[in-house]
VEXMILO-908394 format. One record per residue (C-alpha): residue number from 0; residue in one letter; chain; x, y, z. Coordinates in Angstrom, 3 decimals. Layout:
N
{i->NUM aa->a ch->A xx->X yy->Y zz->Z}
...
***
This chain:
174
{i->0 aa->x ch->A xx->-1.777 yy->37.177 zz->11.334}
{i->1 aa->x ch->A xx->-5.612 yy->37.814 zz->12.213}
{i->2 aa->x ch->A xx->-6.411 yy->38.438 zz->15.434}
{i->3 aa->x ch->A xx->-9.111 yy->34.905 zz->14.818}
{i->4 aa->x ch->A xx->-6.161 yy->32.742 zz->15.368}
{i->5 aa->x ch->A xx->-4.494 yy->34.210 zz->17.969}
{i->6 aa->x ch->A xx->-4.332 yy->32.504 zz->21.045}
{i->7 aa->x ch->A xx->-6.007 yy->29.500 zz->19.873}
{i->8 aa->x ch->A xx->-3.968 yy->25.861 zz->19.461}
{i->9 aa->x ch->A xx->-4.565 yy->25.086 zz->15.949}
{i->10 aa->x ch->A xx->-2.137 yy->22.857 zz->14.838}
{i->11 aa->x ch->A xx->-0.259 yy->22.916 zz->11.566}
{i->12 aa->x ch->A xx->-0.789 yy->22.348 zz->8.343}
{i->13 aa->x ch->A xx->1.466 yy->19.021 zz->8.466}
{i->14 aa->x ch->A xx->-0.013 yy->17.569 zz->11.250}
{i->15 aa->x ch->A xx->-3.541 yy->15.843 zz->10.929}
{i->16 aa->x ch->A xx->-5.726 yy->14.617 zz->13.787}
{i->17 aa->x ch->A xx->-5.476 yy->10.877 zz->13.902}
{i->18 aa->x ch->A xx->-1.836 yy->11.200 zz->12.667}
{i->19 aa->x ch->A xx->-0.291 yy->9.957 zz->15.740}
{i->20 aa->x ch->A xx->1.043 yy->6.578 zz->15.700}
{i->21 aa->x ch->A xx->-0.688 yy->5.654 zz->12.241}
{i->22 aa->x ch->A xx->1.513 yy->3.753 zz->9.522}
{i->23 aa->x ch->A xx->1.439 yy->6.626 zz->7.662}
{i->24 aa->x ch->A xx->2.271 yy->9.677 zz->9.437}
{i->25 aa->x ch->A xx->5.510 yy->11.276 zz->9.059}
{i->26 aa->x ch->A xx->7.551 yy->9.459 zz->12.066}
{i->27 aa->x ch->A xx->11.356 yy->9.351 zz->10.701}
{i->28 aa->x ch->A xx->13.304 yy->6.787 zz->12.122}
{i->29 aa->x ch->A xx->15.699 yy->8.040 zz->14.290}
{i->30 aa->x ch->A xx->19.092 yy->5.784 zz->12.986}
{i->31 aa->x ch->A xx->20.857 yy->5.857 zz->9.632}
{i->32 aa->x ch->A xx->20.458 yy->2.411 zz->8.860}
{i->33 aa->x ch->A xx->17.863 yy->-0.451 zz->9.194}
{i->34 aa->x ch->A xx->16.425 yy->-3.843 zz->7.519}
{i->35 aa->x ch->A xx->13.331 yy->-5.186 zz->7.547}
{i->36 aa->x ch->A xx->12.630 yy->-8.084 zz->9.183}
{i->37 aa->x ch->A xx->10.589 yy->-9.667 zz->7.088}
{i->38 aa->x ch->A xx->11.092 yy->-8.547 zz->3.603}
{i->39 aa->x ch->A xx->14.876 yy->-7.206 zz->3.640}
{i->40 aa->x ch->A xx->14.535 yy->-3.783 zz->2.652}
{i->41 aa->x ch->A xx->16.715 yy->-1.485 zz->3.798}
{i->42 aa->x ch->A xx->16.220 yy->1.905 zz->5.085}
{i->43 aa->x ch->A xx->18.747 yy->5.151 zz->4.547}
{i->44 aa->x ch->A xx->18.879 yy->8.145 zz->3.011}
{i->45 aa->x ch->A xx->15.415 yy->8.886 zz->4.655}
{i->46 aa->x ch->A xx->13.828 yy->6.039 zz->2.626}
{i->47 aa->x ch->A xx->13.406 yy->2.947 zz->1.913}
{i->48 aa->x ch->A xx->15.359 yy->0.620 zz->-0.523}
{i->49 aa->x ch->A xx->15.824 yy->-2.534 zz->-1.957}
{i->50 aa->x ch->A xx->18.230 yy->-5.344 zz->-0.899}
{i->51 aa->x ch->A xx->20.118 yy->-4.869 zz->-3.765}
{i->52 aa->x ch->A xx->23.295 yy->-6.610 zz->-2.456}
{i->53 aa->x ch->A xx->21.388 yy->-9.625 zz->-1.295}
{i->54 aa->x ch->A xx->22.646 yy->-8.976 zz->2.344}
{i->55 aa->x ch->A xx->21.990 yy->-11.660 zz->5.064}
{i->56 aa->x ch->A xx->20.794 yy->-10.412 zz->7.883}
{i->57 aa->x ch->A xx->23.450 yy->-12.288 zz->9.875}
{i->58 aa->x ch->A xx->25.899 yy->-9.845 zz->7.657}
{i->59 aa->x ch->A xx->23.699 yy->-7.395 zz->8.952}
{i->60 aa->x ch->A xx->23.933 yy->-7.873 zz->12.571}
{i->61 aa->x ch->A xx->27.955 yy->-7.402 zz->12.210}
{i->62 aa->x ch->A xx->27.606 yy->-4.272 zz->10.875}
{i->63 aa->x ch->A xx->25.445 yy->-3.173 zz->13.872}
{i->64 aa->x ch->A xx->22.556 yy->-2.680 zz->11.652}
{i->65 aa->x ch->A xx->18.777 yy->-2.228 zz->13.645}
{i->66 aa->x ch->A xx->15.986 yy->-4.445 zz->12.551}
{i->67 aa->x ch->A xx->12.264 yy->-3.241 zz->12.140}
{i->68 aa->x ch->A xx->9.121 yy->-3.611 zz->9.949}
{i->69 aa->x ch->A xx->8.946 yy->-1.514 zz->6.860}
{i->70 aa->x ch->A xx->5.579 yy->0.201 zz->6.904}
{i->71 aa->x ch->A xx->4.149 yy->-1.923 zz->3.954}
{i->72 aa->x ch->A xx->5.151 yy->-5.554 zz->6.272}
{i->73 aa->x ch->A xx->3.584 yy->-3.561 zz->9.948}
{i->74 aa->x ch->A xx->0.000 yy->-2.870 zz->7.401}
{i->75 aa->x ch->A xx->-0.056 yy->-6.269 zz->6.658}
{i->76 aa->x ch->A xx->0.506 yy->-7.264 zz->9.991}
{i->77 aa->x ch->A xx->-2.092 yy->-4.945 zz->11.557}
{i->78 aa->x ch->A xx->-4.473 yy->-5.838 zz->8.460}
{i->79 aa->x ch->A xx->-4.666 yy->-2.267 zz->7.618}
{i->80 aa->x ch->A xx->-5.030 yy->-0.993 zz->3.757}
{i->81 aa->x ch->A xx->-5.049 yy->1.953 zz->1.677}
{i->82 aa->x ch->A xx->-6.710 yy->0.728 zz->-1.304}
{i->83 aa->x ch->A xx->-9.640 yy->-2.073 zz->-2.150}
{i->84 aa->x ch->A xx->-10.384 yy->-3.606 zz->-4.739}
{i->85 aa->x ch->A xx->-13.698 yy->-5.562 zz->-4.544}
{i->86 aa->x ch->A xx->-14.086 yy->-7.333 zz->-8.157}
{i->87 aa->x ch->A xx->-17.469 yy->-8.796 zz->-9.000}
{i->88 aa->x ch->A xx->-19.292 yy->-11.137 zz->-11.729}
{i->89 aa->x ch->A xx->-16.224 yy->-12.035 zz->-12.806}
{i->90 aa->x ch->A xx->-16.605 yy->-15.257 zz->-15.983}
{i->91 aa->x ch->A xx->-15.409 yy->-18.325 zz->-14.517}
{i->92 aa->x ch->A xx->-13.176 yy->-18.124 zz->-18.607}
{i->93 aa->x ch->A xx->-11.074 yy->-14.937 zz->-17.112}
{i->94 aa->x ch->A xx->-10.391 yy->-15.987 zz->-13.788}
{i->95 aa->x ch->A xx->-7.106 yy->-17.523 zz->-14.003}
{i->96 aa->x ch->A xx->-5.907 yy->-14.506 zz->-16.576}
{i->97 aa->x ch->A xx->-7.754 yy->-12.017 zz->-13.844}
{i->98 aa->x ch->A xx->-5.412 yy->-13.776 zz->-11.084}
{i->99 aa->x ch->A xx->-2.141 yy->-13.215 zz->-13.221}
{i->100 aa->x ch->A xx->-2.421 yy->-10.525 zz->-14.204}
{i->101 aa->x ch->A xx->-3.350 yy->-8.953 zz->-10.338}
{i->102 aa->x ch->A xx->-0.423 yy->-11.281 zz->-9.157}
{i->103 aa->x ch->A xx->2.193 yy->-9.872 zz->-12.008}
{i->104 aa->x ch->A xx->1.130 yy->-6.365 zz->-11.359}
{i->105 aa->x ch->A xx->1.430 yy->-6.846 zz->-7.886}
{i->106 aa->x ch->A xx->5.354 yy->-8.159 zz->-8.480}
{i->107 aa->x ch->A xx->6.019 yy->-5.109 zz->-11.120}
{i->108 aa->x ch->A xx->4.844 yy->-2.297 zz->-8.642}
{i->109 aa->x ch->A xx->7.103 yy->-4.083 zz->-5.598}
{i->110 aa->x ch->A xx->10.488 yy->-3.748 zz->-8.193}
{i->111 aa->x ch->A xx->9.856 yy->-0.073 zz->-8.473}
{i->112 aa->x ch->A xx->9.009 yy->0.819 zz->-5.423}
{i->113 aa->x ch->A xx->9.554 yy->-1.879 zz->-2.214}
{i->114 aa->x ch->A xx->6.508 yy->-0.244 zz->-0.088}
{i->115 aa->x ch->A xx->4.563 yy->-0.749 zz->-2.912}
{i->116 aa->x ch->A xx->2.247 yy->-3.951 zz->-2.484}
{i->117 aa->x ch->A xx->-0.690 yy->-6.213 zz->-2.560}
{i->118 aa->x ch->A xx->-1.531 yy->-7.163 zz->0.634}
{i->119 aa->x ch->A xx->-4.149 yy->-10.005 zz->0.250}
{i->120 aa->x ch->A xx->-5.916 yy->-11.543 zz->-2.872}
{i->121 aa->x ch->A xx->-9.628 yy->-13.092 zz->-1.179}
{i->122 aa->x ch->A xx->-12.283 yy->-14.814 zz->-3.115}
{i->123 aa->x ch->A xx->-16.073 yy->-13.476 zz->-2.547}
{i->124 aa->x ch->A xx->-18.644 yy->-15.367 zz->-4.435}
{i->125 aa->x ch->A xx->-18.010 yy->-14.761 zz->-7.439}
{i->126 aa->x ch->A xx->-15.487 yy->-12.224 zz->-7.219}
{i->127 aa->x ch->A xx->-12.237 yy->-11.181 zz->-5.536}
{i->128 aa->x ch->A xx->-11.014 yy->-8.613 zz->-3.106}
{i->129 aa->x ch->A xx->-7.987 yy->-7.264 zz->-3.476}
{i->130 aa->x ch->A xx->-6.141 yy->-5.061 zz->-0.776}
{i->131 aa->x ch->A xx->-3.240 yy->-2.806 zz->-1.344}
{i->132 aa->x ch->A xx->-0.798 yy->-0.849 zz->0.857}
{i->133 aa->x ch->A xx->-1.133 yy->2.148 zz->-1.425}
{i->134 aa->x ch->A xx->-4.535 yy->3.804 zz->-2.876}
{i->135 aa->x ch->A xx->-2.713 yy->5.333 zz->-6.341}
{i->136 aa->x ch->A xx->-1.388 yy->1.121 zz->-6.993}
{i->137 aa->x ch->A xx->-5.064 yy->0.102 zz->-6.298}
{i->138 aa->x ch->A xx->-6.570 yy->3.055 zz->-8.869}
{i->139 aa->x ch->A xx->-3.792 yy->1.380 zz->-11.469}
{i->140 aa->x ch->A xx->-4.870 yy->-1.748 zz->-11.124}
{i->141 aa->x ch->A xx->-8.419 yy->-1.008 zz->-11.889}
{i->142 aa->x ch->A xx->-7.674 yy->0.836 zz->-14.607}
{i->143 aa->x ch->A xx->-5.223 yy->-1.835 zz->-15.491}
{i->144 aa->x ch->A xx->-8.298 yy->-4.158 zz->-15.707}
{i->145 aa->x ch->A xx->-10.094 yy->-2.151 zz->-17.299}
{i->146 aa->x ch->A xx->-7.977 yy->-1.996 zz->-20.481}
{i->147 aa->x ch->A xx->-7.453 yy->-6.074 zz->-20.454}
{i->148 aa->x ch->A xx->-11.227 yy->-6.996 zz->-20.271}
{i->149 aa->x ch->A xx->-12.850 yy->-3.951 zz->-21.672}
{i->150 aa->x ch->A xx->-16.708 yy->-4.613 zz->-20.596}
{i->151 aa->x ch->A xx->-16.160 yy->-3.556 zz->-17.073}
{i->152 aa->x ch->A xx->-17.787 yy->-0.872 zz->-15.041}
{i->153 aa->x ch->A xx->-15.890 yy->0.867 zz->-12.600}
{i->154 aa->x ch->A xx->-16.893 yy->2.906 zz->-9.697}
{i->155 aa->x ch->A xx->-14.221 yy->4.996 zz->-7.510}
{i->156 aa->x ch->A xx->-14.791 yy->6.178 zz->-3.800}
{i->157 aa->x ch->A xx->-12.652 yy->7.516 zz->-1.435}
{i->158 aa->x ch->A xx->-12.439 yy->8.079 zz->2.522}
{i->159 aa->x ch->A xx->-13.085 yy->11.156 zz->4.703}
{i->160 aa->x ch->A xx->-9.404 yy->13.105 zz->5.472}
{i->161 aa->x ch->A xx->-7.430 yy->11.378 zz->8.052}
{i->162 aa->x ch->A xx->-7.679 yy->8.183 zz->6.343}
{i->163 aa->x ch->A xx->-6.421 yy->7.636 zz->2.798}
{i->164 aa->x ch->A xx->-8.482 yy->4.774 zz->2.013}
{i->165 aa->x ch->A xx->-9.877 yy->3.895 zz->-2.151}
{i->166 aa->x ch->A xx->-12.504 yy->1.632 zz->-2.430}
{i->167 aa->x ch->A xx->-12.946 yy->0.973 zz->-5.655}
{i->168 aa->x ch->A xx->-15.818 yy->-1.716 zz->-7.090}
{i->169 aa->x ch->A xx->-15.157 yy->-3.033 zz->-10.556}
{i->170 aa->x ch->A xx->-17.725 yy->-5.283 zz->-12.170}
{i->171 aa->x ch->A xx->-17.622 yy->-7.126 zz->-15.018}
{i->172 aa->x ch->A xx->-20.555 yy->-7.041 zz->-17.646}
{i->173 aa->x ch->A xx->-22.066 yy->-9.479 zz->-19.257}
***
């Protein structure tokens, strides 16, 4: 090792400043087994999971499992984000086809993955702004919109390193 780093406290590679009690650093929990409070997913195996057995958190408490947020309910709590969309001149025609097909995405990328979400649908003028818990699901949807309406302009931007944050702006054209 050079003799620059000896000596001095540089942390590791895994460890980013800012990392400490954000949503997203890489805190395990400490138990095998826990449900969400609010949206029933279950954590094991180091990650989370689906309710696929559709048990009741009374069944729960018997089998001395510990409730918590998943990270994707404690960001929506906390009104933090990873991704934004901010959609503008949108047709008054397209709205309601704009709205499904944000809200059906939305549902499709919660099935695969359960941390996977939109957080908040808001209108702005004549736009929307969307809010997602992950920045790849927000770059999807853009694209996403992109293919359905195909005279849009998109425009990506991204956040300095401790935060993972995509804004994204996606206008329609006239």
């Amino acid at each position: 090792m050079p003799k620059v780093f000896k000596g001095k406290n540089i942390p590791s590679r895994f460890e980013r400043p800012g990392d400490k009690g954000r949503v997203g650093s890489r805190e395990r929990l400490t138990y095998g087994f826990a449900m969400c409070k609010k949206c029933h997913a279950f954590y094991y195996k180091k990650s989370w999971h689906h309710n696929t057995d559709k048990l009741a958190p009374a069944e729960a408490k018997k089998l001395n499992i510990n409730f918590v947020l998943c990270p994707a309910d404690v960001m929506a709590e906390q009104g933090l984000y990873e991704g934004e969309l901010t959609i503008s001149n949108v047709p008054k025609e397209s709205e309601v086809e704009l709205l499904n097909l944000i809200k059906n995405f939305g549902r499709r990328a919660e099935l695969r993955d359960v941390l996977d979400r939109i957080l908040a649908v808001k209108k702005q003028g004549s736009g929307y702004r969307v809010t997602t818990t992950e920045n790849q699901l927000a770059g999807k949807l853009a694209r996403k919109i992109k293919d359905v309406f195909k005279k849009i302009d998109l425009s990506f931007r991204y956040s300095k390193e401790p935060f993972e944050v995509e804004r994204i702006q996606v206008r329609f054209l006239k």
